[in-house]
C-alpha positions as CSV (number, residue, x, y, z in Angstrom):
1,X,-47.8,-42.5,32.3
2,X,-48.2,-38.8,33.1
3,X,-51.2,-37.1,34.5
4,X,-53.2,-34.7,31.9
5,X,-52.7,-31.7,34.8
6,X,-48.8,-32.7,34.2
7,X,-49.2,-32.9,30.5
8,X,-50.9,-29.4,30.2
9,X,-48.2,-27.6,32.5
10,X,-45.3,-29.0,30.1
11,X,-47.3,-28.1,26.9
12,X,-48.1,-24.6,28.2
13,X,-44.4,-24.3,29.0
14,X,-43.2,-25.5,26.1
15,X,-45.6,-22.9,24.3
16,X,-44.3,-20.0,26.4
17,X,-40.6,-21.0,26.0
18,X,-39.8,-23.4,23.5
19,X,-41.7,-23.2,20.4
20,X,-38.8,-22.4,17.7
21,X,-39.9,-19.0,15.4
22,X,-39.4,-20.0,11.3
23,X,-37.6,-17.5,9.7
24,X,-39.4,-15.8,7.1
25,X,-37.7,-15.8,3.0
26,X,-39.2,-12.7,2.3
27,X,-39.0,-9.8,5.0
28,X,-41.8,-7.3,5.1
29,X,-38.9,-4.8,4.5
30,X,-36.4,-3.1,2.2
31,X,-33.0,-3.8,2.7
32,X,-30.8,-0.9,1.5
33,X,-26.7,-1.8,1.6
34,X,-25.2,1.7,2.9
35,X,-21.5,1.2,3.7
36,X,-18.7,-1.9,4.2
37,X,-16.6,-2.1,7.3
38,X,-13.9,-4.0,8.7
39,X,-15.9,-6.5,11.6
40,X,-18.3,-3.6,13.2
41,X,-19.6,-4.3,16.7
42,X,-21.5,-1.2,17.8
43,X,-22.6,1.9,16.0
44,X,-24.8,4.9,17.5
45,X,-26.5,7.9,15.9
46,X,-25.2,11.9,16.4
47,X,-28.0,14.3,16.8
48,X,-27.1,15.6,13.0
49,X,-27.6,12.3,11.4
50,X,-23.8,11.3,11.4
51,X,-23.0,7.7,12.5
52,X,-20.4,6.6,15.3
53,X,-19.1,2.8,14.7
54,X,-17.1,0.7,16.3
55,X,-14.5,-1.9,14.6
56,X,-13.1,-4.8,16.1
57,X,-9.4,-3.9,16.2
58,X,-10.0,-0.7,17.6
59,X,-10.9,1.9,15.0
60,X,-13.8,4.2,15.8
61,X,-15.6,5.7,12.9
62,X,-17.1,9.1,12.1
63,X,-19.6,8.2,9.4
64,X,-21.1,10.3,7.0
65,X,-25.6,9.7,7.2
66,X,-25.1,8.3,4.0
67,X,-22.4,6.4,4.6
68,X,-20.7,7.7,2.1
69,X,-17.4,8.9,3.9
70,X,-16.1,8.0,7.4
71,X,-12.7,9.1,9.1
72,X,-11.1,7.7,12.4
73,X,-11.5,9.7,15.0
74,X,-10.1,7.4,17.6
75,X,-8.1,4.0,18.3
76,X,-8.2,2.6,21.5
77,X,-5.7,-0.2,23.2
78,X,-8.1,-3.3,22.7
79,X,-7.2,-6.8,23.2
80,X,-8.8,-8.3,19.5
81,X,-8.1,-11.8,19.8
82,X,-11.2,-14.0,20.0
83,X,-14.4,-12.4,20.9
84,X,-12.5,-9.4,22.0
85,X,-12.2,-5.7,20.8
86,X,-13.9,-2.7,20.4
87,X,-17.2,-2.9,21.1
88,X,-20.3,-0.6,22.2
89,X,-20.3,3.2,21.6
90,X,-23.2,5.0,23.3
91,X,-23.7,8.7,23.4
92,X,-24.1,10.6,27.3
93,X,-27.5,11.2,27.8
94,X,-26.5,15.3,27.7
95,X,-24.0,15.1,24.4
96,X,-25.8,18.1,23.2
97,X,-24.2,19.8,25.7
98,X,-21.1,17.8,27.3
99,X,-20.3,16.2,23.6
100,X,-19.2,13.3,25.4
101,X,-19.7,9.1,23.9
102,X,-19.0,6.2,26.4
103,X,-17.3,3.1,25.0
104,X,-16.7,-0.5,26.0
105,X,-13.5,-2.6,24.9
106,X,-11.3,-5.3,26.3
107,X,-8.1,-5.2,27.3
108,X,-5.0,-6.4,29.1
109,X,-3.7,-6.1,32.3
110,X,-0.7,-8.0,34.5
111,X,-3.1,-10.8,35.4
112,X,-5.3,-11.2,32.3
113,X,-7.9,-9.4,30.3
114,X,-11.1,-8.1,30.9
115,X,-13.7,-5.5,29.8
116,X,-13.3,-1.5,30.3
117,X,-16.0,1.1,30.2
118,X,-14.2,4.3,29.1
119,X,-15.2,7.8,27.9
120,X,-14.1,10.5,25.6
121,X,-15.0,14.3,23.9
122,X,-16.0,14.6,20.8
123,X,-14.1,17.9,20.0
124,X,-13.0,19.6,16.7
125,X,-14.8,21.5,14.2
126,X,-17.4,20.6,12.5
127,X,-15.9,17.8,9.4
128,X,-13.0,17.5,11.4
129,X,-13.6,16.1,15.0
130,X,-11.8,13.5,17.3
131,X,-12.1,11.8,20.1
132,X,-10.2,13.7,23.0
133,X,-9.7,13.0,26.2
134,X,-10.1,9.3,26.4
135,X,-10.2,8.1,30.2
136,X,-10.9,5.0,31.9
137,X,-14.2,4.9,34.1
138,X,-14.4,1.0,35.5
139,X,-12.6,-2.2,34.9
140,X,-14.4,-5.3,35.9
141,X,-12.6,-7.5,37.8
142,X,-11.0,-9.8,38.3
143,X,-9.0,-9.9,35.4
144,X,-9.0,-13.6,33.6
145,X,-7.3,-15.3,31.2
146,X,-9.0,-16.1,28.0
147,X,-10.6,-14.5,25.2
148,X,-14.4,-15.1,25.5
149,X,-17.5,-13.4,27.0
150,X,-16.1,-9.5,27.7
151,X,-20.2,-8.6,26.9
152,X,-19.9,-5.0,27.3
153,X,-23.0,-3.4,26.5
154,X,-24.1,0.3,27.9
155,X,-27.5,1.8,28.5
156,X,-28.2,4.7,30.3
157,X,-31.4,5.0,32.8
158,X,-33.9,7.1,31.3
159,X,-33.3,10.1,33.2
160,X,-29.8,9.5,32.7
161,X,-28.4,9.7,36.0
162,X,-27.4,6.1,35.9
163,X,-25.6,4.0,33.7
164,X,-25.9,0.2,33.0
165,X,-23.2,-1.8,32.1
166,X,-22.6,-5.8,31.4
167,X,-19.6,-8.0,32.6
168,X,-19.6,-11.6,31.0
169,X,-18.4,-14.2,33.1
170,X,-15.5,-14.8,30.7
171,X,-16.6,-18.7,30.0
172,X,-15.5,-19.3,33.7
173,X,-19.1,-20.2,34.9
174,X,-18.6,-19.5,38.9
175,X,-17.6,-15.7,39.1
176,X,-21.8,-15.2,37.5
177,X,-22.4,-16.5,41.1
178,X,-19.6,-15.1,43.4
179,X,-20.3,-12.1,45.1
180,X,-16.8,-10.1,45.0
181,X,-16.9,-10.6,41.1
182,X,-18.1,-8.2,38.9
183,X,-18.6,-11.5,35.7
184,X,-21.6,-12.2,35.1
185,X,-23.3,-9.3,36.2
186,X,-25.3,-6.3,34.9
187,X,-23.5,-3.4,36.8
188,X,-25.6,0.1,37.8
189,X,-23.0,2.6,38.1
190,X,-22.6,6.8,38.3
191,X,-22.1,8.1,34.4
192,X,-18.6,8.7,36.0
193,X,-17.9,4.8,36.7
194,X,-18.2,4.6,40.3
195,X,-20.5,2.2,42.0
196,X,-24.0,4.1,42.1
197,X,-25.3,4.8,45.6
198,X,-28.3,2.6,47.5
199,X,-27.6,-0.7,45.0
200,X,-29.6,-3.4,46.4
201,X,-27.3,-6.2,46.8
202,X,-23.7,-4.4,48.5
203,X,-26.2,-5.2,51.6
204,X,-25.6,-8.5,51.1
205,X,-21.7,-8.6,50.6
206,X,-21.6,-7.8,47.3
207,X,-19.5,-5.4,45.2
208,X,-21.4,-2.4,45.4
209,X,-21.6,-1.8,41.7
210,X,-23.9,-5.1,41.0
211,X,-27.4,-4.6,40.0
212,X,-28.0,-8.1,38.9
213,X,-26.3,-11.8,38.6
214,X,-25.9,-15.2,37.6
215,X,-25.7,-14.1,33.7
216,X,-23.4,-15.3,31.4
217,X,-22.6,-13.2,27.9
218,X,-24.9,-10.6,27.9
219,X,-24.4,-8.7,24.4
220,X,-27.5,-6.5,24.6
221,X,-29.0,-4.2,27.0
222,X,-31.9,-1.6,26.5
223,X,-34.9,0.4,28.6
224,X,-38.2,0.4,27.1
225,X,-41.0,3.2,26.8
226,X,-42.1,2.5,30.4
227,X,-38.1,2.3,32.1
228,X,-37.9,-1.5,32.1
229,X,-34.5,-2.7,31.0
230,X,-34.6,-5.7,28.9
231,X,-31.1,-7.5,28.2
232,X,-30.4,-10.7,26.1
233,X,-27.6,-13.0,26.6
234,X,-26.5,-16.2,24.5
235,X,-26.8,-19.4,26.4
236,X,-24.5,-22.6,26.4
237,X,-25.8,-24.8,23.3
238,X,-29.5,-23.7,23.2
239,X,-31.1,-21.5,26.1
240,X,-30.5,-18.3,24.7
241,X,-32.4,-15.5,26.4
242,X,-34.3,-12.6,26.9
243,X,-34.3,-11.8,30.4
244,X,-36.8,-8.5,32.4
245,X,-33.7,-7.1,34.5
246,X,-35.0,-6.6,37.6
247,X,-32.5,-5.3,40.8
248,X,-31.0,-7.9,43.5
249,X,-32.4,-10.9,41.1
250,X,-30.3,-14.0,40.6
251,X,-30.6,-15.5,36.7
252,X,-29.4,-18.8,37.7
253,X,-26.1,-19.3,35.3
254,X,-24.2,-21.6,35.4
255,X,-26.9,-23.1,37.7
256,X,-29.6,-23.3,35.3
257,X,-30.2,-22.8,32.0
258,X,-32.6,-24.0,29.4
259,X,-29.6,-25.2,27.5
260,X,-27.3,-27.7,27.8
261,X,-22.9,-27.8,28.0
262,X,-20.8,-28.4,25.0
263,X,-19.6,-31.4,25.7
264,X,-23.6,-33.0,26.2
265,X,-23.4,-32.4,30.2
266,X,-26.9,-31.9,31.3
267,X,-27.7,-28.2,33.0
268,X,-31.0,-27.7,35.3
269,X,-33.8,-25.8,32.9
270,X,-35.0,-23.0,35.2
271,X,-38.4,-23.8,37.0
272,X,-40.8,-22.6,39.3
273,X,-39.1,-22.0,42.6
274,X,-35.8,-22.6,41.7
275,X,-34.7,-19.3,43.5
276,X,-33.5,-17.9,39.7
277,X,-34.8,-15.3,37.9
278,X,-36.5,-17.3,34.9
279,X,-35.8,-15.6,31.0
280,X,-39.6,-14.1,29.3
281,X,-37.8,-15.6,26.1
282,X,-35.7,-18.6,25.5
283,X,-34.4,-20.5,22.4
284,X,-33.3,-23.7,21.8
285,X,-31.5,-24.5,19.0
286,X,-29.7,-21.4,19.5
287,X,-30.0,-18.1,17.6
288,X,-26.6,-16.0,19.3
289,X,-28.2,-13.1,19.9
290,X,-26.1,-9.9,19.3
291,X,-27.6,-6.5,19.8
292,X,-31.1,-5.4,21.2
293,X,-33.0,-2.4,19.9
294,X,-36.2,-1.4,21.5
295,X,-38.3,0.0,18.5
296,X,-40.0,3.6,18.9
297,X,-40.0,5.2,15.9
298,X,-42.7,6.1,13.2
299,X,-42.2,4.2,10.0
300,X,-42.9,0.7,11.4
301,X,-45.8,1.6,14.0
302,X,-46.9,-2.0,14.1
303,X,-43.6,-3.2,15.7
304,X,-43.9,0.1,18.1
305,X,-42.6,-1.1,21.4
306,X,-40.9,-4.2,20.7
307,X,-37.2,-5.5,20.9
308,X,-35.2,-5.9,18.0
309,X,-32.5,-8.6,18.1
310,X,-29.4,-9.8,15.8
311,X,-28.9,-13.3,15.3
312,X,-25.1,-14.3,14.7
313,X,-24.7,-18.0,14.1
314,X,-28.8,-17.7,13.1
315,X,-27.6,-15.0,10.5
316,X,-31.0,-13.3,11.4
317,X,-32.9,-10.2,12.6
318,X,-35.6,-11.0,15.9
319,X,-38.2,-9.4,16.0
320,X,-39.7,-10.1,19.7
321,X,-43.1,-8.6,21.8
322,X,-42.8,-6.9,24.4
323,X,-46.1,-6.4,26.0
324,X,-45.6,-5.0,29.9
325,X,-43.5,-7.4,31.8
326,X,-44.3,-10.0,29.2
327,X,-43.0,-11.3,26.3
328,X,-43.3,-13.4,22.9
329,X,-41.4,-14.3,19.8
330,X,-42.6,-12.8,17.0
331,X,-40.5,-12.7,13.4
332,X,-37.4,-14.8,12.9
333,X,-36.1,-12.8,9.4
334,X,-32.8,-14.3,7.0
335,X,-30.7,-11.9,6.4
336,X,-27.8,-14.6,4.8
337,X,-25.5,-12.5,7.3
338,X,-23.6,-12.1,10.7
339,X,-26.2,-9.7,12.8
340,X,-24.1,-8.1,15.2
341,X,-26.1,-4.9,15.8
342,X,-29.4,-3.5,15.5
343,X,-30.0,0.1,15.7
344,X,-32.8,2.5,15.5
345,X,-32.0,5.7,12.9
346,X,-33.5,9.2,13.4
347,X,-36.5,8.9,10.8
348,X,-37.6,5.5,12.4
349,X,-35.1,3.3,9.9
350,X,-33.8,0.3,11.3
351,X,-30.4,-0.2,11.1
352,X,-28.2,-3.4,11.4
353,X,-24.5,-4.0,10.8
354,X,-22.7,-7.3,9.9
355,X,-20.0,-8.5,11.5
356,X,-18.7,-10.1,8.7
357,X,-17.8,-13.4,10.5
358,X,-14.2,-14.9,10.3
359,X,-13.7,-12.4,7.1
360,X,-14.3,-9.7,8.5
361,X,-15.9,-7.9,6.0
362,X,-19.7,-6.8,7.3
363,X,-22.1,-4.3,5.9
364,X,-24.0,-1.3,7.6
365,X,-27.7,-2.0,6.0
366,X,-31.0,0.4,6.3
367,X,-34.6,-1.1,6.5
368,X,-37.1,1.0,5.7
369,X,-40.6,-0.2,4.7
370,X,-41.4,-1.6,0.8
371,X,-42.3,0.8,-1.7
């Protein structure tokens, strides 16, 4: 027998963490089909409308706004296989003036593969622009074999004199915990690639780039209104998570984790004064989150402030509240589809894009509210 002071601790965890989110059959939206591409990861929005998006094998996109033309403005040296490729595009915080865009991708080196942070110009006339100018900014080490968990997600601070980047531990579990790793890290670096000054953990023997630890595949990454960064990173089997990134803080993998191994293995759930950082959102059975949008536009003021998340094996859209430090599930939506990306447009749209799974073939798609 269990106490009832027991009993009502588990329940009101199990409230706060556990309680699975139906999805809904009919989403409170309209889902406009806009373009096809060729497995999309990433996509971001120029100031005049026109779309950046990133393809698997390497392709970058110049889209038209209504997807009705793109061109190739760019192919970078990706490694593809597995969960590698080309992945995030994000514009510099002063592109108006510097017309520069920041990707992520994975490559190989002489001892393995791992993920790049790189940076290019957007140069040309107007209709007939490429990517110039391509260089190398950081390389997380060390390089690994294998082909999962490169992450590589991108956020600048909000006044734009850092940037953020993610390292996944590359399914190797230990590097999230060593300290001359940069797996399984977020990483707070210049917007040229070098370790940014007064990070709190190089203190401590760290690498001096490393903002945070103990994550595993972190595939979003996003400030809200108020300069909190939020990431989201898929678990083992269950425990996947949305995580308040907070700097020096441990987040327990491979640890703890309110999932469980592959192979049935047993992994401590995180607890109260475990020493780890525990997640504001966790599910089990797993969703596999892809991108995270923080909404802040105008045509859906209800969800104003929350994150937006794609579901991959869910073959969803997330829809979670953020409220301060806090947060909740909201709406679980089917969208019959690979969510890879979730993206906010100019006029307050939301914008996702499929991945397409093992064909390949994924869809950029605009929600808007119903007529």
């Amino acid at each position: 027998m269990i106490s009832r002071r027991i009993a009502t601790t588990l329940a009101a965890a199990l409230l706060t963490y556990a309680v699975p989110t139906l999805a809904q059959t009919t989403p409170p939206f309209t889902i406009t089909p806009v373009a096809d591409f060729d497995s999309p990861w990433a996509m971001t929005f120029l100031p005049d409308g026109r779309m950046l998006v990133t393809e698997k094998a390497g392709q970058l996109l110049l889209v038209a706004a209504d997807g009705a033309t793109r061109r190739t403005i760019a192919t970078l040296p990706v490694s593809a296989a597995g969960q590698g490729g080309l992945m995030d595009v994000v514009l510099a915080p002063d592109f108006a003036r510097s017309r520069r865009v920041y990707l992520s991708y994975s490559a190989a080196g002489q001892s393995g593969k791992g993920v790049v942070l790189a940076r290019g110009t957007l140069a040309g006339a107007a209709g007939a622009e490429q990517l110039t100018d391509v260089e190398t900014l950081y390389r997380a080490t060390p390089l690994v074999e294998g082909d999962g968990h490169f992450s590589g997600r991108i956020a600048f601070s909000p006044d734009g004199k850092h940037l953020f980047f993610t390292a996944g531990e590359r399914q190797k579990f230990t590097p999230a915990q060593d300290k001359q790793a940069a797996l399984g890290k977020v990483l707070r670096l210049t917007p040229d690639g070098r370790p940014a000054p007064g990070n709190p953990l190089a203190p401590q023997g760290f690498l001096p780039e490393v903002w945070s630890y103990g994550h595993r595949n972190l595939l979003g990454l996003a400030f809200d209104r108020a300069g909190r960064l939020w990431e989201q990173e898929m678990g083992p089997k269950g425990g996947d998570e949305v995580n308040l990134i907070l700097p020096g803080r441990n987040y327990g993998w491979p640890n703890a984790s309110n999932g469980t191994h592959y192979d049935g293995r047993d992994i401590p759930d995180h607890r109260a004064g475990d020493g780890y950082e525990a997640p504001k959102v966790w599910w089990n059975p797993s969703i596999s989150p892809g991108g995270l949008m923080i909404y802040s536009g105008a045509l859906f003021p209800q969800w104003r402030g929350d994150a937006f998340i794609g579901g991959l094996s869910s073959k969803s859209l997330l829809r979670v509240h953020l409220d301060g430090t806090s947060a909740r599930k909201g709406d679980q939506w089917d969208m019959g589809a690979r969510i890879r990306e979730v993206e906010q447009g100019p006029d307050g749209a939301i914008w996702v894009l499929e991945d397409g799974g093992e064909k390949g073939q994924g869809r950029l798609l605009k929600l808007t509210p119903p007529a």
